[in-house]
C-alpha positions in Angstrom: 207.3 -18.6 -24.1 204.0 -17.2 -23.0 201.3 -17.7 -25.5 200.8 -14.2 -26.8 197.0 -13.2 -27.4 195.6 -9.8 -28.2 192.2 -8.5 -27.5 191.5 -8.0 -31.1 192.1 -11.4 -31.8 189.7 -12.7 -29.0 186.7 -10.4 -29.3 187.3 -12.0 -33.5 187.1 -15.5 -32.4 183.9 -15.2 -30.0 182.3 -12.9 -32.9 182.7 -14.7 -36.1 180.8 -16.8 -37.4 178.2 -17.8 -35.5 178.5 -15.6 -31.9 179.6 -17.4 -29.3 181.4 -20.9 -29.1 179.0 -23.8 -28.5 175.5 -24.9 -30.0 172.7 -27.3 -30.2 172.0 -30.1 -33.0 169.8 -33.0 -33.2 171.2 -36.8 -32.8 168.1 -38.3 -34.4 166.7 -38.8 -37.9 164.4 -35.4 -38.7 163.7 -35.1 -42.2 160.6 -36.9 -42.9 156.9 -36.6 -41.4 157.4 -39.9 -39.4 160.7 -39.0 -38.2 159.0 -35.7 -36.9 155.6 -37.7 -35.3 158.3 -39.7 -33.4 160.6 -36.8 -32.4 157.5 -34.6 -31.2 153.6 -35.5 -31.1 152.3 -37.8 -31.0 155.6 -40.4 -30.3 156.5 -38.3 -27.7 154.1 -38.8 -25.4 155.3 -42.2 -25.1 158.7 -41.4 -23.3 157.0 -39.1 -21.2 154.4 -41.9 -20.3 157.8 -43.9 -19.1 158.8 -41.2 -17.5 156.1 -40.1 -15.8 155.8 -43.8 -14.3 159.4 -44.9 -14.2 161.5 -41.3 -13.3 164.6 -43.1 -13.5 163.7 -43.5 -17.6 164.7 -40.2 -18.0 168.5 -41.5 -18.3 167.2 -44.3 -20.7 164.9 -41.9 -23.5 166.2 -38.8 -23.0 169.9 -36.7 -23.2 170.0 -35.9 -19.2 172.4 -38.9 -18.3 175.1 -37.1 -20.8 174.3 -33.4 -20.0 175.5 -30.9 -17.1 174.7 -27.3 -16.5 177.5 -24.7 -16.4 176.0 -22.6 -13.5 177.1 -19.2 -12.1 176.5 -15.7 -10.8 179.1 -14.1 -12.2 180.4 -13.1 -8.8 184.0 -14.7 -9.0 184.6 -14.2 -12.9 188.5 -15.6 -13.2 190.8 -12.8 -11.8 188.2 -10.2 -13.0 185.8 -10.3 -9.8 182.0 -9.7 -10.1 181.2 -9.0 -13.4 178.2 -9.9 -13.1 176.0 -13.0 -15.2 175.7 -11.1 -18.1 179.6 -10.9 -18.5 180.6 -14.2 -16.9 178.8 -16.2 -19.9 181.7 -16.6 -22.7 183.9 -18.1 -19.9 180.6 -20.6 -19.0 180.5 -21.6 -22.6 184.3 -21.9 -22.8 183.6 -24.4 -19.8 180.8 -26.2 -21.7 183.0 -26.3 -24.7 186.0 -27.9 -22.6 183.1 -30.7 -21.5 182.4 -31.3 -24.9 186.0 -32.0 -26.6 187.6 -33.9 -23.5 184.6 -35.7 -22.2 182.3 -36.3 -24.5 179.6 -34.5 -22.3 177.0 -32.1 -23.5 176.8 -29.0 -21.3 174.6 -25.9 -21.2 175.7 -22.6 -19.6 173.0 -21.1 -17.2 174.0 -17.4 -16.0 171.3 -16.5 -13.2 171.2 -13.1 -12.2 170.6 -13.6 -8.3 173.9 -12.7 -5.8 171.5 -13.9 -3.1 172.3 -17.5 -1.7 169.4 -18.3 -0.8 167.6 -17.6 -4.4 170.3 -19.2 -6.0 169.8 -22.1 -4.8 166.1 -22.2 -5.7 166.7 -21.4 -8.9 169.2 -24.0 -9.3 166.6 -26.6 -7.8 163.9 -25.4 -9.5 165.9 -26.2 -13.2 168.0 -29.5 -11.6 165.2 -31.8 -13.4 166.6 -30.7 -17.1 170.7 -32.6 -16.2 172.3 -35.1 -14.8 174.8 -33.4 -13.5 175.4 -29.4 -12.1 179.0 -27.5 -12.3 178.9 -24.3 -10.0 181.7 -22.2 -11.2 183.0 -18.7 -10.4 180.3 -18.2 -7.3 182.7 -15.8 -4.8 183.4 -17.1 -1.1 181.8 -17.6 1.4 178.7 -18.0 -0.1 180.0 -20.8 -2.9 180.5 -23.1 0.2 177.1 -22.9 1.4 176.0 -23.2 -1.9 177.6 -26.2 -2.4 176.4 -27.7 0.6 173.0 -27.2 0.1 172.4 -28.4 -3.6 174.4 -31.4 -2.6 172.2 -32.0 0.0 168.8 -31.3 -1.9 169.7 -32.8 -5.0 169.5 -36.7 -5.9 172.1 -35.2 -9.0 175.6 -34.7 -9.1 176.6 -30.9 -7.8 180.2 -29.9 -7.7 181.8 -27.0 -7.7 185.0 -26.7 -9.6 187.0 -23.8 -8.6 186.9 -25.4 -5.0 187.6 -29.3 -6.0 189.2 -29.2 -9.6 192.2 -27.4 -8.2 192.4 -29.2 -4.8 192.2 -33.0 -7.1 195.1 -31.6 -9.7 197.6 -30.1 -7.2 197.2 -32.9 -4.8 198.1 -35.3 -7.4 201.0 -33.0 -8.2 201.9 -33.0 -4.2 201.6 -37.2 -4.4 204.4 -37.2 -7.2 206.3 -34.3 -6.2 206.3 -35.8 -2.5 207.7 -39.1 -4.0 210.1 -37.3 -6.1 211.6 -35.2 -2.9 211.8 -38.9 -0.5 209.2 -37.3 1.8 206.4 -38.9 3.9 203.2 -37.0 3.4 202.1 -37.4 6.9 205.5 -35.4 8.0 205.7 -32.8 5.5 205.1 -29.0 6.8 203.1 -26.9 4.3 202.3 -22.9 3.9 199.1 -22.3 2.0 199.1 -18.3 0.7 195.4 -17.5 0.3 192.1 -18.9 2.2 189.4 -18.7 -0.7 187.6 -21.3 -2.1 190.5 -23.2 -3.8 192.9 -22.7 -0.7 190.5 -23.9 1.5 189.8 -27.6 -0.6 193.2 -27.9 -2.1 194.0 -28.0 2.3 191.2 -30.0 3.2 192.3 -33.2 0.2 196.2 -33.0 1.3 194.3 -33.8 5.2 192.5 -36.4 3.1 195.7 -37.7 1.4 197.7 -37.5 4.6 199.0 -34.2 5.7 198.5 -33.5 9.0 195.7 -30.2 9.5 198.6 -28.9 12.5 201.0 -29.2 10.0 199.6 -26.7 7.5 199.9 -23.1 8.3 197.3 -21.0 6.3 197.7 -17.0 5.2 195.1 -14.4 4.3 195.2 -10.8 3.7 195.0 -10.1 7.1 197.8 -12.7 8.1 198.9 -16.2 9.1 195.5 -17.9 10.0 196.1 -18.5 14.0 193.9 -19.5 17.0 194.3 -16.3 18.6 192.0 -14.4 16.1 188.7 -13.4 16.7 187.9 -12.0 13.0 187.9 -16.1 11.8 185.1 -17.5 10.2 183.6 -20.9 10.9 185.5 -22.6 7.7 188.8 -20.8 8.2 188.9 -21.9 11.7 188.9 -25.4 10.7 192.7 -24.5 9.6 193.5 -21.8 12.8 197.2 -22.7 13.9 197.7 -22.9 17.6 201.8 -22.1 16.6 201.1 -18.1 17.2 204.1 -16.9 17.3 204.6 -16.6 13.5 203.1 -14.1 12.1 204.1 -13.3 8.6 204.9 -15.6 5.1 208.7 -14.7 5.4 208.5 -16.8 8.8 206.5 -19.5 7.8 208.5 -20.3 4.9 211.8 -21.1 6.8 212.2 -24.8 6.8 208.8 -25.0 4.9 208.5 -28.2 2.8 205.3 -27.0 0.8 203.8 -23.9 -0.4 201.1 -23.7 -2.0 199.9 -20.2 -3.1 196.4 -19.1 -4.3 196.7 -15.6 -3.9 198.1 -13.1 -5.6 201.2 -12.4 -7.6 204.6 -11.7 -6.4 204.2 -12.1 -2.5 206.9 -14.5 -2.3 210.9 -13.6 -2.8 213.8 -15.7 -3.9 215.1 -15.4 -0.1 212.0 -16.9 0.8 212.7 -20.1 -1.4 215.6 -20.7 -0.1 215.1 -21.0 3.4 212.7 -23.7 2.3 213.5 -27.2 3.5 215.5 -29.6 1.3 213.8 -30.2 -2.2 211.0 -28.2 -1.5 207.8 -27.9 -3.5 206.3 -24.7 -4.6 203.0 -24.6 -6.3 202.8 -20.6 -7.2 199.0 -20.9 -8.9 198.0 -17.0 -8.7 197.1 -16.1 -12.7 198.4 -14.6 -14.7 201.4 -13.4 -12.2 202.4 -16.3 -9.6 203.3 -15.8 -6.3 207.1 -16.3 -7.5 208.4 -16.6 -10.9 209.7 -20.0 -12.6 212.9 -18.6 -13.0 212.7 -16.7 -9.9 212.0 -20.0 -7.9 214.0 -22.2 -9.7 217.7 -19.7 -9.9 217.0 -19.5 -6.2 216.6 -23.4 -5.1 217.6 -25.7 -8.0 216.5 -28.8 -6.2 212.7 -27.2 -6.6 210.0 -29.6 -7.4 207.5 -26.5 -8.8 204.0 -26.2 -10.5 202.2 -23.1 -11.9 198.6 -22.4 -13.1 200.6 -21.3 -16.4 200.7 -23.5 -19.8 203.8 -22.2 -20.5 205.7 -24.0 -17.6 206.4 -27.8 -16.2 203.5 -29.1 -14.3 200.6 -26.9 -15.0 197.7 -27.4 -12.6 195.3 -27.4 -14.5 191.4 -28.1 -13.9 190.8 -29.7 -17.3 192.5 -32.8 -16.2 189.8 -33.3 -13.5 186.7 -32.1 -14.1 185.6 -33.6 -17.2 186.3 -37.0 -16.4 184.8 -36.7 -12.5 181.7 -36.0 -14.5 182.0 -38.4 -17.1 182.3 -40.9 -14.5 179.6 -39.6 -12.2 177.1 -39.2 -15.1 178.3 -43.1 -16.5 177.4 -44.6 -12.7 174.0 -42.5 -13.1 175.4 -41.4 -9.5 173.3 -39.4 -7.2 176.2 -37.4 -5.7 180.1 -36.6 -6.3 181.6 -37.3 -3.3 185.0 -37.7 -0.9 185.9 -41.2 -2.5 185.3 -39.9 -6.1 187.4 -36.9 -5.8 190.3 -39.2 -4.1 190.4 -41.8 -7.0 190.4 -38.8 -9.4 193.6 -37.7 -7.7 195.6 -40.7 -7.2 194.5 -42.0 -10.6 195.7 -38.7 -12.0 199.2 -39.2 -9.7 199.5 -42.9 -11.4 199.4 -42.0 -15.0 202.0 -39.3 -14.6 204.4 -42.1 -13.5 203.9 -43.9 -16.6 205.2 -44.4 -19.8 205.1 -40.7 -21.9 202.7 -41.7 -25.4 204.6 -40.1 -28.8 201.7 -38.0 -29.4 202.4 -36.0 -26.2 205.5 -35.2 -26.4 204.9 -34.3 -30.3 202.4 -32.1 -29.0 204.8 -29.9 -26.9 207.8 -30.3 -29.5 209.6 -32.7 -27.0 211.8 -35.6 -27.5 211.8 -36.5 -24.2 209.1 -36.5 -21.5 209.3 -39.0 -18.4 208.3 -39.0 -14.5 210.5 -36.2 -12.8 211.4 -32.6 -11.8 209.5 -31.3 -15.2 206.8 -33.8 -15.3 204.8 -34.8 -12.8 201.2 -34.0 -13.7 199.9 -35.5 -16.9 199.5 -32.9 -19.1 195.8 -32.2 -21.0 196.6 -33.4 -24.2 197.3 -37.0 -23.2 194.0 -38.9 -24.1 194.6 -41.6 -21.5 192.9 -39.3 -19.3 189.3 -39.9 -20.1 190.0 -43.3 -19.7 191.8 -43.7 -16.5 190.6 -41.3 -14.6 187.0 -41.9 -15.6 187.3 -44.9 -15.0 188.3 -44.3 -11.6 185.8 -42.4 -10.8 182.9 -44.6 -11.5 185.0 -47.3 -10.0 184.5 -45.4 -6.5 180.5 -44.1 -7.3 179.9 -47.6 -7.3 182.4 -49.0 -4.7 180.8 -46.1 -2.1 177.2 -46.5 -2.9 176.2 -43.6 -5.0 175.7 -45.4 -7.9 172.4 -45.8 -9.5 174.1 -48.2 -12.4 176.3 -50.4 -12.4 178.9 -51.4 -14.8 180.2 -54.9 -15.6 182.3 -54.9 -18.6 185.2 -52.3 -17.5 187.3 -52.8 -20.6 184.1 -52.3 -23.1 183.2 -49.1 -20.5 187.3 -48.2 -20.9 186.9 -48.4 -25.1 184.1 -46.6 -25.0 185.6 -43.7 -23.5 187.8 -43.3 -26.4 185.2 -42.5 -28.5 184.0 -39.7 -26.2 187.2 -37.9 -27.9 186.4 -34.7 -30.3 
């Protein structure tokens, strides 16, 4: 059942107490004179001298090779739209709270009152010096993409942003396992994406990545399928234009489907539509809090469904918390100056692997099961399971250093592998 949660009982949490859900306190010794002539002047000027002649120190005296800013406009707030920076900040801190307990890393929200791109991104270089790392989140499309384009490219730091990739690396390790669940080659399967935002638009570009061919995915926005015969296409959505344009609506496009994938909004798909799917298809319905189609819905019409949802409450959540803190903690381990294509792909298989695996006790404890193994009803890992900080991190700085982005290198992988573990809150 759906967790129920009132807003009397939210506005409590966030207010009691201390306001808010994350704060700052000091990792080194502070209550004696000396300890305070070391922590500040004179001592300090010491690490800044090191700095100042070797930048790359910076990682070595100082807490910027474990810290990543939680940065957004507030344009793209969840399903509630531009709220604006003020409003968007008890979902940044949630984020830097999620860092903290799964990862280990430090975070700090930064809510920057500037819709123009162009700003943004100066004000995001301008402060890039403070972390080794920068989330974007909940920056609307189209600008997000250019966003992201540009602090990647002006940045020797790590910039990702996570309502793009997070969802794209989760669901495609779903599609891996749900694809070797149905018996289907990746490289023939025909998939329906509903939506053509940022997610939509990554989650299509990593299945290309992980095999599916671009003709073979048919992409729909509010204005239609996404076809070659449309002149209202931007340059990004044209990368996915269909030259099959003759169909025209979802109904058409899901007969003989083997994939849809929906990122849209809820309730745009019918029971009749499931079932003139293709033989153990695969539905991921991710539109919050109402899917595209209902669990039940989906699964009373086609009971040889493979299905995922953005929901807790269901089988295979796809859910970004199994990527993004362990992409970082990886990139930030490697000292890497970038997160890119070969980091994101060992994030996703490595995610696909452990959901094959042997289910730990705790898990299934966890979620009141007796049972849990590699099928129908489990084939993403769920967030619980604390093998994910080590696999998948692990994976990732595997590939930072295997692809050259790597400004450290590590040699003992199973001390790097038990350290992890201790990241754990």
């Amino acid at each position: 059942m759906p967790i129920q949660v009132t807003k009397e009982a939210a506005l409590r949490y966030h207010e009691e107490g201390k306001p808010g859900k994350t704060e700052v306190v000091p990792t080194k010794p502070h209550s004696t004179p000396y300890d305070l002539s070391l922590a500040y002047s004179p001592g300090v000027a010491e690490p800044c001298l090191a700095i100042a002649e070797t930048p790359h120190d910076a990682y070595r005296y100082t807490n910027k090779g474990n810290l990543v800013a939680v940065i957004s406009n507030g344009t793209a707030v969840l399903g509630l739209g531009n709220i604006g920076a003020d409003a968007s900040k008890p979902v940044m801190e949630g984020k830097a709270l999620l860092f903290k307990i799964y990862s280990g890393i430090d975070a700090f929200d930064i809510e920057v009152a500037e819709n123009d791109p162009e700003a943004f991104i100066r004000t995001v270089k301008a402060i890039a010096p403070t972390f080794g790392a920068i989330n974007l989140e909940d920056i609307k499309a189209p600008e997000c993409f250019e966003i992201e384009r540009r602090l990647k490219a002006e940045l020797p730091i790590p910039v990702m942003h996570d309502d793009q990739h997070g969802t794209a690396i989760v669901s495609g390790a779903g599609l891996l396992n749900a694809l070797e669940l149905a018996g289907k080659r990746i490289e023939e399967v025909r998939v329906v994406v509903s939506g053509a935002g940022a997610a939509a638009l990554s989650c299509a570009r990593l299945y290309c990545s992980l095999g599916v061919r671009r003709e073979h995915i048919l992409m729909f926005d509010s204005r239609g399928a996404i076809t070659t015969d449309r002149t209202d296409l931007g340059e990004l959505k044209q990368a996915f234009a269909s030259s099959n344009t003759e169909i025209k609506t979802l109904e058409e496009a899901m007969r003989g489907a083997d994939v849809f994938l929906g990122l849209s909004k809820g309730g745009v798909v019918t029971p009749d539509m499931v079932r003139s799917m293709a033989e153990h298809p695969i539905i991921f319905a991710l539109a919050n809090p109402t899917p595209e189609i209902s669990y039940e819905e989906a699964k009373s019409a086609r009971p040889d469904l493979l299905m995922g949802t953005g929901r807790t409450d269901y089988p295979n959540q796809i859910n970004n918390v199994l990527a993004f803190p362990y992409i970082f903690r990886g990139a930030l381990d490697t000292h890497a100056t970038a997160i890119n294509e070969e980091m994101l792909l060992a994030a996703t298989r490595s995610l696909a692997e452990l959901a094959r695996e042997a289910v730990p006790s705790y898990v299934k404890e966890a979620y009141g099961l007796d049972t849990l193994s590699f099928g129908a009803d489990y084939f993403i890992p769920k967030p619980v399971d604390r093998r994910l900080i080590v696999e998948v991190s692990s994976a990732v700085a595997r590939a930072a250093i295997e692809s050259g982005v790597a400004r450290t290198t590590i040699t003992d992988w199973a001390a790097y592998r038990h350290r992890l573990l201790t990241q754990l809150q």
